[in-house]
C-alpha positions, 0 to 999 in steps of 0.5 A: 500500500502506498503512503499518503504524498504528504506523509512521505514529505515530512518522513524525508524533511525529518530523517534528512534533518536527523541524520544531520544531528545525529551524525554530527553529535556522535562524530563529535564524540569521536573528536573528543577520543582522539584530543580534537575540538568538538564543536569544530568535529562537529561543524564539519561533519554537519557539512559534509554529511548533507548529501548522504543525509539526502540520499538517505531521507530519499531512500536510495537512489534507485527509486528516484531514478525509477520515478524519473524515468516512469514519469519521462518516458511513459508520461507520468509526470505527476511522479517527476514533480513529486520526486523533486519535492521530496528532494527539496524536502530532504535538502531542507532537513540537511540545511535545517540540520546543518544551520542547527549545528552552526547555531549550536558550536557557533563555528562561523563567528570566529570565536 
């Protein structure tokens, strides 16, 4: 049975935002073992961390790519849009993440 699109959207804004914060936190753990700054382990991992926090949050590639190829080659493009939305909506949790941790290490401001 498939899920409701709009369930499916805030699914992927919030396994993309938690990826995020849980990676960085336990990473940072990890910079506090071997004698790093925390808050700097944790700032770079929020960043790198968000395309596979999206890749994640869509559930593999495969099923996009299936999605893609549906709605351009048998007209379907109700599918394409809904792919794309679901994109943005991981992209979003990835960014909402990362602008959390930059809030809470407060990395940018030089200190």
């Amino acid at each position: 049975m498939k899920e409701p699109f709009m369930s499916l959207f805030i699914w992927s804004y919030f396994t993309s935002l938690g990826i995020i914060l849980g990676g960085a936190l336990i990473g940072s753990f990890a910079g506090f073992l071997i004698g790093k700054s925390p808050f700097h382990i944790m700032y770079t991992l929020s960043n790198s961390l968000k395309i596979w926090a999206i890749v994640g949050a869509i559930g593999g590639t495969f099923d996009t790519f299936y999605s893609f190829e549906r709605g351009l080659f048998e007209g379907a493009t109700k599918d394409v849009v809904k792919q794309i939305l679901l994109i943005l909506s991981a992209m979003g949790g990835a960014q909402t993440g990362a602008l959390i941790i930059k809030w809470l290490t407060q990395e940018s401001l030089g200190l």
